[in-house]
VMD Tcl script that builds the backbone (N, CA, C; Angstrom):
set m [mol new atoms 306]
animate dup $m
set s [atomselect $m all]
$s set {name element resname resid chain x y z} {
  {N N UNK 1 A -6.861 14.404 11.967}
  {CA C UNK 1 A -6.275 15.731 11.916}
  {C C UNK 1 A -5.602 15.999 13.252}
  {N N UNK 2 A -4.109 16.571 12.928}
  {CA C UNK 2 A -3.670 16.791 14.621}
  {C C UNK 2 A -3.120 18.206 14.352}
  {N N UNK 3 A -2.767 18.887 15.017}
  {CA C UNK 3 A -2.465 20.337 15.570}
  {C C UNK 3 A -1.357 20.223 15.857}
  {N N UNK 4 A -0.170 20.925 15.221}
  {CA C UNK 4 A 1.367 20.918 14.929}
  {C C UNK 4 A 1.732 22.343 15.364}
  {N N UNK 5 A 1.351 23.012 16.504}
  {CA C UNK 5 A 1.766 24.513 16.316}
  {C C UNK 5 A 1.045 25.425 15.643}
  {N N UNK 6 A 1.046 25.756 14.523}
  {CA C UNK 6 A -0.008 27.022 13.991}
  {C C UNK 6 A -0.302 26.268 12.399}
  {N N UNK 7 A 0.184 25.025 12.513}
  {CA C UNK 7 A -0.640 23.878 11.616}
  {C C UNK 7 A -1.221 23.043 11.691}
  {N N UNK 8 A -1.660 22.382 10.858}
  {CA C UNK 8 A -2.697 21.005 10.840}
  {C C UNK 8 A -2.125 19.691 9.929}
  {N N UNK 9 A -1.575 18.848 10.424}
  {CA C UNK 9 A -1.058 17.606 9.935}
  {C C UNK 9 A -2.221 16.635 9.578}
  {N N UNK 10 A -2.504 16.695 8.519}
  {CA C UNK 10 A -3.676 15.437 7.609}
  {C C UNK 10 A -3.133 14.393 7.280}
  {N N UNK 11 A -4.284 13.713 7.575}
  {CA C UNK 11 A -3.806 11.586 7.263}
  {C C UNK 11 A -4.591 12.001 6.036}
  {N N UNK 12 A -4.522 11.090 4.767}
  {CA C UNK 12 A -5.109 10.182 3.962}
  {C C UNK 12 A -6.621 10.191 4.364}
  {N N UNK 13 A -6.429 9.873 5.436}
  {CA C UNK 13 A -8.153 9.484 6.178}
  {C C UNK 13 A -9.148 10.890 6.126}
  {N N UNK 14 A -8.628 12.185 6.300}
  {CA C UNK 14 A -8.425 13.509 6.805}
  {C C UNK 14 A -9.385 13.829 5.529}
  {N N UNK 15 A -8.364 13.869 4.306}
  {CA C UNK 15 A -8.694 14.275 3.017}
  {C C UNK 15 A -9.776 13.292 2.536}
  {N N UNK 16 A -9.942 12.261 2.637}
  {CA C UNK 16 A -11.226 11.401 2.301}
  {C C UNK 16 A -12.486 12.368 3.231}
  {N N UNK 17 A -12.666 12.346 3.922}
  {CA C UNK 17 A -13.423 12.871 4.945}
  {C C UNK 17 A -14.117 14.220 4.287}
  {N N UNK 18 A -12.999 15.015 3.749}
  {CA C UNK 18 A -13.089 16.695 3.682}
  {C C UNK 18 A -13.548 15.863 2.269}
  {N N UNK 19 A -13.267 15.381 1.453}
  {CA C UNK 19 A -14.126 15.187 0.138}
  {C C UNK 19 A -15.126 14.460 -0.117}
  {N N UNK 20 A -15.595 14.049 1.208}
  {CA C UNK 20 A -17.429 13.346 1.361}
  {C C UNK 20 A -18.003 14.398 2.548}
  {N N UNK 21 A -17.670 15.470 2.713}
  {CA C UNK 21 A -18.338 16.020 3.455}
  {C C UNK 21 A -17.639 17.261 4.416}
  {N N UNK 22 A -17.454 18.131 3.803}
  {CA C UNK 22 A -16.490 19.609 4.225}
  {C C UNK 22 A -16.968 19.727 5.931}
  {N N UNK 23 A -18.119 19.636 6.461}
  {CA C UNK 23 A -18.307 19.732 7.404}
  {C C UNK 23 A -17.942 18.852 8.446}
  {N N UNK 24 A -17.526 17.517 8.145}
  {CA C UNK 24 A -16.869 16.981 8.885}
  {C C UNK 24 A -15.451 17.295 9.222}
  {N N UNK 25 A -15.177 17.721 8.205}
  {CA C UNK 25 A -13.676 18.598 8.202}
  {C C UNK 25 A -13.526 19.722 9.648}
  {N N UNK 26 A -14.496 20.241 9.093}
  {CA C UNK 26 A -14.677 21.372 9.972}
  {C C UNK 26 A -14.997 21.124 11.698}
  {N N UNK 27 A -15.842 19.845 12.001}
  {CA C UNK 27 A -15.951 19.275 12.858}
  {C C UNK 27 A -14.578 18.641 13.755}
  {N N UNK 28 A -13.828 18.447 12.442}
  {CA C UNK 28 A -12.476 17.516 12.678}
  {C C UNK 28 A -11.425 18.755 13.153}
  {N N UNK 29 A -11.525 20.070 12.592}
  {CA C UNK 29 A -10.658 20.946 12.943}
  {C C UNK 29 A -10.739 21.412 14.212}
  {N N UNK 30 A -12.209 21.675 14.863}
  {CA C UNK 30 A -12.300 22.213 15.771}
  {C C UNK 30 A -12.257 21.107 16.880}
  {N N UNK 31 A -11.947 19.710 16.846}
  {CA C UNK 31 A -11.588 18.727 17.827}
  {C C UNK 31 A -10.076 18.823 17.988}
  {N N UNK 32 A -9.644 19.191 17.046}
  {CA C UNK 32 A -8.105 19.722 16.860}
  {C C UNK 32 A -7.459 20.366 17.487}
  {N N UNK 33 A -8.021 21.788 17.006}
  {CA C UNK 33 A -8.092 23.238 18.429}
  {C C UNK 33 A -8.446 22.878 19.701}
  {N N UNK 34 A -8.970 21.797 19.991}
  {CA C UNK 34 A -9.760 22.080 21.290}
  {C C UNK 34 A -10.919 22.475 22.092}
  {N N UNK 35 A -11.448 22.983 20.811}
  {CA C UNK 35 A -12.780 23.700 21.224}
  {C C UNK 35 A -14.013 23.069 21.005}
  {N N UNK 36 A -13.979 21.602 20.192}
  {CA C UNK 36 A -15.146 20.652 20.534}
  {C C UNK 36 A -14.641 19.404 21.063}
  {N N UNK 37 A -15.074 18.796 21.520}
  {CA C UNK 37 A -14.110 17.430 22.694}
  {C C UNK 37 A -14.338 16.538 21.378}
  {N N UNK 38 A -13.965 15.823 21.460}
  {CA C UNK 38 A -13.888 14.082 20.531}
  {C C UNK 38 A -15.161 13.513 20.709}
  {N N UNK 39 A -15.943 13.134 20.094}
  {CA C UNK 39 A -16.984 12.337 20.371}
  {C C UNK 39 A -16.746 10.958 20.960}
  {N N UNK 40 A -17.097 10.633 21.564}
  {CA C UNK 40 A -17.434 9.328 22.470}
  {C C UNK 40 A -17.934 8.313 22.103}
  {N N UNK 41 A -17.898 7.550 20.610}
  {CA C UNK 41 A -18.834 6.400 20.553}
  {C C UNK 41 A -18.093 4.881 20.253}
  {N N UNK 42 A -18.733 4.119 20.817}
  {CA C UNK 42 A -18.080 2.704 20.637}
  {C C UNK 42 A -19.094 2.121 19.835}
  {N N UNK 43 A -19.119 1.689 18.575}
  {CA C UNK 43 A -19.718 0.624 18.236}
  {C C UNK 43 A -19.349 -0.591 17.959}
  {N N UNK 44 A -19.680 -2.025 18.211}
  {CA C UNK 44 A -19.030 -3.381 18.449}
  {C C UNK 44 A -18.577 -3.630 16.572}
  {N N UNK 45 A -19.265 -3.326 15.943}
  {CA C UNK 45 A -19.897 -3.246 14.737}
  {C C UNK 45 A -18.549 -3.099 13.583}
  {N N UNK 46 A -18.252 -1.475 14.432}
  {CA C UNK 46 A -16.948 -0.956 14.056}
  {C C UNK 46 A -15.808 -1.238 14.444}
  {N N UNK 47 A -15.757 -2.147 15.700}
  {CA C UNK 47 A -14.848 -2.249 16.526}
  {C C UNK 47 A -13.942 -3.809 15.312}
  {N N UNK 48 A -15.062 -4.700 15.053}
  {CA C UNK 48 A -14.800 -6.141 14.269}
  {C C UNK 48 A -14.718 -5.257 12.914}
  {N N UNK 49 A -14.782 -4.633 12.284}
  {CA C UNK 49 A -14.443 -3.958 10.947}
  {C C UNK 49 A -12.976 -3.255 11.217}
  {N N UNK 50 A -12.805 -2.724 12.233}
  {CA C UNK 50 A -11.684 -2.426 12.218}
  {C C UNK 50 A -10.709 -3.121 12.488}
  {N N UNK 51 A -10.651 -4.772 12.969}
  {CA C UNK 51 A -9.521 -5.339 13.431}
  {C C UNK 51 A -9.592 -5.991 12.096}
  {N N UNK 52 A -10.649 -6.245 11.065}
  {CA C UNK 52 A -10.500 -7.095 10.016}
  {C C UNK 52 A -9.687 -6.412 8.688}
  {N N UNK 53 A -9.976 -5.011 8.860}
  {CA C UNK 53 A -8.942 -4.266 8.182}
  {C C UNK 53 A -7.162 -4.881 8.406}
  {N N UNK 54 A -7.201 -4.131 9.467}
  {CA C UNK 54 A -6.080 -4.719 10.068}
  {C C UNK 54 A -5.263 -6.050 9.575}
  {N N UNK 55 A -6.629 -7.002 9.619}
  {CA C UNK 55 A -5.669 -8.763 9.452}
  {C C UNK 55 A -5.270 -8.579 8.086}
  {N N UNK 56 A -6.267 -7.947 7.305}
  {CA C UNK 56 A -6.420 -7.660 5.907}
  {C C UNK 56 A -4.765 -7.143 5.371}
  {N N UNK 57 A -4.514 -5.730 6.044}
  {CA C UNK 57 A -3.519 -5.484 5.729}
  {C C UNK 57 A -2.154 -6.326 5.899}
  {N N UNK 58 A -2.136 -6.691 7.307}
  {CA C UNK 58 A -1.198 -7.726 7.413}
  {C C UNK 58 A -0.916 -9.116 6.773}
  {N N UNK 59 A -2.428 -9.729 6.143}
  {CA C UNK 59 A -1.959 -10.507 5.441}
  {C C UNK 59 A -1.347 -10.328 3.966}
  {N N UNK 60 A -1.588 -8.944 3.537}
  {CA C UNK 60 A -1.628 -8.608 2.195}
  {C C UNK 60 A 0.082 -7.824 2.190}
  {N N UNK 61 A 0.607 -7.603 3.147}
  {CA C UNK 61 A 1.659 -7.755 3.264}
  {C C UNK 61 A 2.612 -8.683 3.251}
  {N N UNK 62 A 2.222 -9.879 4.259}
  {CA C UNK 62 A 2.829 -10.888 4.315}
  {C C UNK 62 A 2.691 -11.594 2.708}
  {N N UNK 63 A 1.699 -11.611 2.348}
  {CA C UNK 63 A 1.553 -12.248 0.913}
  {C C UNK 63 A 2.555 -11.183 -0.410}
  {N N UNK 64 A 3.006 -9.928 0.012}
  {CA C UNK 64 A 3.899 -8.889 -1.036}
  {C C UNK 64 A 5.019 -9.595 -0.343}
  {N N UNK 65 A 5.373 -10.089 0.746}
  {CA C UNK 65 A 6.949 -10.465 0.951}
  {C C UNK 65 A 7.319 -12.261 0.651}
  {N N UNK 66 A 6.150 -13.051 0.717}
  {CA C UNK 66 A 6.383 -14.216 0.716}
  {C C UNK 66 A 6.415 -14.605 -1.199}
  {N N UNK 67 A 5.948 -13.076 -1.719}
  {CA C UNK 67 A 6.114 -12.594 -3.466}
  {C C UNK 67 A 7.202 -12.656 -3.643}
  {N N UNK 68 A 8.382 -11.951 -2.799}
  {CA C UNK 68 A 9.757 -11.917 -2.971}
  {C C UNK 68 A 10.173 -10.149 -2.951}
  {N N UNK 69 A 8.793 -9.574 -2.283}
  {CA C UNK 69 A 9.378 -8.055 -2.428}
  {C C UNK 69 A 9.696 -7.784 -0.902}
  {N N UNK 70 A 10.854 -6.527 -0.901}
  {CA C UNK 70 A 11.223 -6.133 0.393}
  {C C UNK 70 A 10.530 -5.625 0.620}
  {N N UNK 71 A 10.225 -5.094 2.101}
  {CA C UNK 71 A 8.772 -4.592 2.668}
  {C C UNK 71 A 10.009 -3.728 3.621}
  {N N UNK 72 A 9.704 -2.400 3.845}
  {CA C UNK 72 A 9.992 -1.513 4.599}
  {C C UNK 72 A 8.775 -1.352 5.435}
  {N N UNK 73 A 9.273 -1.459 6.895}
  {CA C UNK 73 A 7.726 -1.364 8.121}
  {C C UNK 73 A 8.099 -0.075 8.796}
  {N N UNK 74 A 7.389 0.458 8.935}
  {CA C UNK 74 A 7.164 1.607 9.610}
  {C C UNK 74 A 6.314 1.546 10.969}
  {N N UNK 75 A 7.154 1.825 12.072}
  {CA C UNK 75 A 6.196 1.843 13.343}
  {C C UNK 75 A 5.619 2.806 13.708}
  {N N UNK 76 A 4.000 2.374 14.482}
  {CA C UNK 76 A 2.954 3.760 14.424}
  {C C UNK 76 A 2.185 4.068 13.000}
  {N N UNK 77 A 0.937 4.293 13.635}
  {CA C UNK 77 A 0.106 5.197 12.721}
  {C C UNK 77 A 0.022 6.435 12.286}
  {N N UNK 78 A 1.084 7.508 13.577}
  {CA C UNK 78 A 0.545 8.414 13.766}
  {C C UNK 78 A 1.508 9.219 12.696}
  {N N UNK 79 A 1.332 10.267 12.004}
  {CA C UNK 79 A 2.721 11.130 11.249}
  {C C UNK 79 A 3.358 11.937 12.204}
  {N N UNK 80 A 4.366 11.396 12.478}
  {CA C UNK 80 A 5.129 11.871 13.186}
  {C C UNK 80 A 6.708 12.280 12.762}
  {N N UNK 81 A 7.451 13.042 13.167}
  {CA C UNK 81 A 8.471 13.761 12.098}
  {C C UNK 81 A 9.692 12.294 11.937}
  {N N UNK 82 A 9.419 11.190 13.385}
  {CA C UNK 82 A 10.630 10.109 12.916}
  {C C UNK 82 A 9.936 8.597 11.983}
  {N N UNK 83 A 8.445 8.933 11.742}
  {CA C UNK 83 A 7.964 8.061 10.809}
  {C C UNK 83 A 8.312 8.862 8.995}
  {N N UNK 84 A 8.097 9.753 9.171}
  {CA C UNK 84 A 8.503 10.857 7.802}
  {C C UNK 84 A 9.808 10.408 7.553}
  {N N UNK 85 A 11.021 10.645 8.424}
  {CA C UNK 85 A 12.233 10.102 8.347}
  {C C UNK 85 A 11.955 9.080 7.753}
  {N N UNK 86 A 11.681 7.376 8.281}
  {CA C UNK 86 A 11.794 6.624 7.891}
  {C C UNK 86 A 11.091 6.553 6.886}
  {N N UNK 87 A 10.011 6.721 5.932}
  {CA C UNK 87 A 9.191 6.624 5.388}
  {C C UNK 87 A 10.386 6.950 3.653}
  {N N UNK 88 A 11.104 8.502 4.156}
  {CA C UNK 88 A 11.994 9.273 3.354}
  {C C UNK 88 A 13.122 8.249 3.169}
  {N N UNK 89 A 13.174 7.650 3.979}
  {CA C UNK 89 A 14.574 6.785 3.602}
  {C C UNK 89 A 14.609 5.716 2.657}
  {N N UNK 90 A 13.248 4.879 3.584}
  {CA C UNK 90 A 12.809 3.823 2.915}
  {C C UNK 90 A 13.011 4.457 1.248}
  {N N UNK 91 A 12.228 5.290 0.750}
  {CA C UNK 91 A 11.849 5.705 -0.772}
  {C C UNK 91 A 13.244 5.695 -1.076}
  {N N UNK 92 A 14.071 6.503 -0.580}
  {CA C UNK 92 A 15.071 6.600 -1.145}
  {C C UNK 92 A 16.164 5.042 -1.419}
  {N N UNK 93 A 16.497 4.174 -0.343}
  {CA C UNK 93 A 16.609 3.170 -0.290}
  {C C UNK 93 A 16.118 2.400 -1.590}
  {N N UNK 94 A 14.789 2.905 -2.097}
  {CA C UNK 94 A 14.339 2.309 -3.137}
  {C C UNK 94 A 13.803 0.754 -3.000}
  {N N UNK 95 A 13.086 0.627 -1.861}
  {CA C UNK 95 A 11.900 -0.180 -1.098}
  {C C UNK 95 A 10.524 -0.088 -2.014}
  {N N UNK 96 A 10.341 -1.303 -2.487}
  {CA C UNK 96 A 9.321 -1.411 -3.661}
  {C C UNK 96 A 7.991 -1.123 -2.687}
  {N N UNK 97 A 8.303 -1.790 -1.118}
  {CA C UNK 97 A 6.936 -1.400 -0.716}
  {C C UNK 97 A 6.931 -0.997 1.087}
  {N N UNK 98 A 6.430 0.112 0.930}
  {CA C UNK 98 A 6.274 0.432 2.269}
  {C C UNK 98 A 4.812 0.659 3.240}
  {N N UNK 99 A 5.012 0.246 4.263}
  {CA C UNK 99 A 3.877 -0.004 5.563}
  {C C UNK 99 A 4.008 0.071 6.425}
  {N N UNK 100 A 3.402 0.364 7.412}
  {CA C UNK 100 A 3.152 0.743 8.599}
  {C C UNK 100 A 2.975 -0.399 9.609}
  {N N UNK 101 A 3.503 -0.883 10.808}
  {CA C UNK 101 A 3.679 -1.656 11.646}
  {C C UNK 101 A 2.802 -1.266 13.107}
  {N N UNK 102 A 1.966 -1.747 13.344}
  {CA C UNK 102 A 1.073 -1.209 14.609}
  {C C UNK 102 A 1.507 -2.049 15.686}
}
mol reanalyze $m
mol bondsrecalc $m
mol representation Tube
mol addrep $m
């Protein structure tokens, strides 16, 4: 969740969250505002789950283009108004598949 002015810009991730547990939401809003800091935790655990995501996606990409489909990449995770752009174009372009480039 990020703080846009007198809004709140939600990932995918955001809305999963708020529908296993409203209070994390709420936790998530007020790290937003400012008024609770980010929690601090590293786990090694999470750290190898999260890069395996990662290979995951990238290979499952590479395997949709070596299919024969065009792949529109998008740089950044974050929603930002020139990933929206591209994201809008791509669709329109009529890009069977679009992703995100980290």
């Amino acid at each position: 969740m990020k703080r846009s002015g007198n809004t709140f810009e939600l990932s995918a991730s955001d809305l999963v969250g708020f529908l296993n547990c409203h209070h994390l939401a709420a936790l998530d809003r007020e790290v937003a505002e400012g008024t609770l800091p980010k929690p601090e935790v590293w786990d090694p655990l999470l750290q190898i789950l999260s890069e395996r995501g990662v290979a995951h996606e990238e290979d499952y990409v590479d395997h949709l283009v070596k299919s024969g489909l065009d792949v529109a990449r998008i740089d950044g995770i974050d929603v930002t108004s020139s990933a929206v752009a591209q994201t809008r174009d791509a669709m329109q372009r009529g890009f069977p598949v679009i992703a995100r480039r980290r």
